[in-house]
N, C-alpha and C positions, 0 to 999 in steps of 0.2 A: 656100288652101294645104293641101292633103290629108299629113293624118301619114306619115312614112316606111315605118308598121309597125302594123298593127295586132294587139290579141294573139291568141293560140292559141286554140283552142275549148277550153272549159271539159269536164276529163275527167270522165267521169260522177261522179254523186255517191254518196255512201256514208258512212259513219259514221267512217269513218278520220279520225286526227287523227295532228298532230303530235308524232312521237316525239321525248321529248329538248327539246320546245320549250324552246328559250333562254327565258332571264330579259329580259321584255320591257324596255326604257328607256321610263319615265313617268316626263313631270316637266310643266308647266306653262310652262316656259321653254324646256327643252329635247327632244329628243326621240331615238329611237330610233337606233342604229348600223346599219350597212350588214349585210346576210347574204346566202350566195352568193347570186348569179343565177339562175333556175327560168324555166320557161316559163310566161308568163303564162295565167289563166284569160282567156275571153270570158266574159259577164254571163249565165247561163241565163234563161229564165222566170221571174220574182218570182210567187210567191213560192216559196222554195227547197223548202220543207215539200211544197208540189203542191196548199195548198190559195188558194180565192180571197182576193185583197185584203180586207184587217180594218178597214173604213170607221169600227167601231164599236170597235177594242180601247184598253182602260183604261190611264189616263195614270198614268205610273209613282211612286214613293215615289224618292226619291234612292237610288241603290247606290256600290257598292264600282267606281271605274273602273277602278283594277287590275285586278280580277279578270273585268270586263268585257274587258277587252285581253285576256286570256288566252284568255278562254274565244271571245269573234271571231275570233281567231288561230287557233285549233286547229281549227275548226268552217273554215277557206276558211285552209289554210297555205300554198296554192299565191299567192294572193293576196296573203297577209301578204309570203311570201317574196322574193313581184314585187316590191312596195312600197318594203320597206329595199332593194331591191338597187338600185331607181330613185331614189333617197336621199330616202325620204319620212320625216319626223316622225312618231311617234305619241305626241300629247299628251293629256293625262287633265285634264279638268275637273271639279276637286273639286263644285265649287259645284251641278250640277245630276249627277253619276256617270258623264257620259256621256266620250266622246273624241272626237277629230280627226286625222285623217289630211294632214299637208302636204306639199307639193310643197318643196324645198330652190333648186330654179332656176328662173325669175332669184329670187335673194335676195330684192330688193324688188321685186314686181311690180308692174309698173303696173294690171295689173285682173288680178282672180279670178272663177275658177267654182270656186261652194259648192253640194255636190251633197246629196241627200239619198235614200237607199234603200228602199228598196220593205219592204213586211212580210216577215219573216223571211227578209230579204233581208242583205247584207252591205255595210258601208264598203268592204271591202279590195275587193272586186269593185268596184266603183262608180270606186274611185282605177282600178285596173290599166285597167277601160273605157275611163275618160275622158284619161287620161296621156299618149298619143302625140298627142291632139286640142293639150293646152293646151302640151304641150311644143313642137310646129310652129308655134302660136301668139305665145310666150314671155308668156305667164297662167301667174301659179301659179293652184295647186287644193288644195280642202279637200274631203275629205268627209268629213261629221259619223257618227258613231255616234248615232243618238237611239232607237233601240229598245233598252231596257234588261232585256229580258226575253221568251224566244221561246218558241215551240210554243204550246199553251193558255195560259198564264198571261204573254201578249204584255203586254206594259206599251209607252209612247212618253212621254218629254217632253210635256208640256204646250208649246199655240202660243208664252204668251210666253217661258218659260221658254226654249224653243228659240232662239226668235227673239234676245234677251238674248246667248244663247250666240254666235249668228254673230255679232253686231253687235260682240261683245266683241271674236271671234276677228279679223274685216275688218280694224276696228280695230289690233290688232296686227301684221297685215301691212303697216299703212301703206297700204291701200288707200283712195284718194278716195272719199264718196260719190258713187253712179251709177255705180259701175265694176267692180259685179260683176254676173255672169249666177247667177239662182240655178236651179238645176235640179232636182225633182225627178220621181223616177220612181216609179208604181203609185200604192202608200201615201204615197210622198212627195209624187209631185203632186198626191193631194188637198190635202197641207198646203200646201203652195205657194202657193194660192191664201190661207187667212188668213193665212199670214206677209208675204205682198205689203202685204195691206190694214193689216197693224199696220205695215211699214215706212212707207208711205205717211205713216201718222199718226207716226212717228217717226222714225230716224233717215234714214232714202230712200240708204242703202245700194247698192241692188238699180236697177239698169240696166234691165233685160233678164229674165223670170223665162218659163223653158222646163220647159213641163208637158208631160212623157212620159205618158198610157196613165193619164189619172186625174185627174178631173172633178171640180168642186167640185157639193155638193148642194144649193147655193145658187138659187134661180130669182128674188127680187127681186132688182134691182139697187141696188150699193153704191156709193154718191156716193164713197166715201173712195180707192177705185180708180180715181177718174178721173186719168188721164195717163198711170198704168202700161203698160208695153211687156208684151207677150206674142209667144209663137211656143208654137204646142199641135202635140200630134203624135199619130197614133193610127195602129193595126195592124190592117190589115183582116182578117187572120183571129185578133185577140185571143182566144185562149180563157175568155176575163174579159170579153165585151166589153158584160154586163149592168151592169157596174160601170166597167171601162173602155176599152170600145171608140168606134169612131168615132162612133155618137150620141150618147151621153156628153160627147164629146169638143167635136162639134158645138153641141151646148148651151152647155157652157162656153163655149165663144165667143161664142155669142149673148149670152150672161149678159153678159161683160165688157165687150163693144160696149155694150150697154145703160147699163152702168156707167160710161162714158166713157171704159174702157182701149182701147189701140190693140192690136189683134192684129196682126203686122208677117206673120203667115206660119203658116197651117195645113199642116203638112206630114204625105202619107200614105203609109206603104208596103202597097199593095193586098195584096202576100203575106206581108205582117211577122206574126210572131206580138209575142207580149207581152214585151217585153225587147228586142226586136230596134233600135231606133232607134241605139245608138251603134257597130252592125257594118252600118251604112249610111252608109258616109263624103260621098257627095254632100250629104245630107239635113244631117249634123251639121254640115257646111259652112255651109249655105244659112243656119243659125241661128245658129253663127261670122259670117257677112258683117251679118245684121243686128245683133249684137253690138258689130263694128265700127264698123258705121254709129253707133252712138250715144253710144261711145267716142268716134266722131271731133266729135260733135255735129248733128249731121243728123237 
């Protein structure tokens, strides 16, 4: 079931910020109010900066997630702006500095997609991406804020830390274990692969985990991933594609066949550049159907 709508191209980038940015709503329990309607961005290139994926950057000290909210909002307002207007939550988690972006309909969903963004990449782009996919669906959607720190001095959540985080948040949606798709893309789909392998060994949350454009650098195989679902995806003309394009991408697969996970579906777009997989609706489909399929228990 292809989304009604998908968004706008993302207007070039530039320094501009939101003027007058409202007082964002952060609470734990609650979250953010509605503001006017805006044309949504599409997802550019990860990463935003122009430079390649940060395989190597330093795992962050806890911060201020207020002032994280602020400064991701100002930095992608077209974004933010989408967001509240599509009734999304913006929650602040004391505990590790980081926030989350929720989805308000259905209330209680039966399953979720938990997205995770690329290096100096953004949540707000990542919700606005994936919204008209989970909205056609009826899945709500999270996507995490875990980069606590951009340009040179990139910090990220540490895996468990991270990992903790979704497990808490699932949790609170009332989501079944096995009933979420976890997604990430660039930098997030390297992480993707260790938060599988600690789900595994832990709570088994995660259904379904769809790696966008970003390989693990793992080459032995890991017993603790056997059973895991995969769907990987790669860009044939990646401008990253030493880090992660389709041989990359290809490995990982091999890797996790080894490992005893099931790849349900290597999907490629021969002309995609790097970011392109969620303004290819066939393709986000085809990873939607196997999604289903394992919602439904098949």
């Amino acid at each position: 079931m292809p989304p009604a709508a998908l968004p706008s191209r993302w207007l070039p980038r530039g320094r501009a910020r939101l003027a007058g940015l409202a007082l964002l709503a952060v609470a734990t329990t609650a979250g953010a109010g509605c503001a006017g309607a805006s044309t949504a961005p599409a997802r550019p290139a990860d990463p935003a900066s122009g430079t390649a994926p940060h395989p190597s950057a330093s795992r962050a000290p806890l911060s201020d997630p207020a002032a994280l909210i602020r400064r991701v909002a100002a930095r992608y307002p077209v974004g933010y702006r989408f967001a509240l207007a599509h009734g999304a939550q913006v929650l602040a988690d004391p505990a590790t500095g980081g926030f989350t972006v929720h989805s308000t309909r259905p209330a209680r969903p039966g399953a979720l997609i938990v997205v995770l963004h690329g290096h100096n990449s953004n949540t707000f782009r990542e919700w606005t991406a994936w919204e008209p996919y989970a909205a056609a669906h009826g899945y709500g959607l999270v996507t995490v804020e875990w980069q606590l720190r951009f340009g040179r001095d990139t910090s990220f959540l540490d895996p468990q830390t991270l990992y903790d985080l979704i497990v808490r948040t699932v949790r609170a949606e009332g989501v079944a274990p096995g009933h979420v798709l976890l997604h990430g893309f660039s930098q997030g789909s390297h992480e993707v692969f260790g938060l599988t392998q600690l789900d595994r060994a832990g709570a088994r949350i995660v259904g379904l985990t769809l790696a966008e454009s970003g390989g693990t650098r793992n080459t032995t195989p890991v017993a603790s991933l056997a059973g895991s679902r995969w769907v990987l995806y790669c860009a044939g003309r990646d401008q990253y594609a030493y880090l992660t394009g389709c041989g990359r991408m290809r490995q990982s697969a091999a890797f996790l066949r080894a490992s005893g996970a099931r790849v349900d579906r290597f999907l490629v777009n021969p002309t995609g550049r790097h970011g392109s997989l969620l303004y290819d609706p066939p393709l986000v489909e085809s990873a939607l159907a196997d999604f289903a399929t394992i919602l439904a228990g098949r």
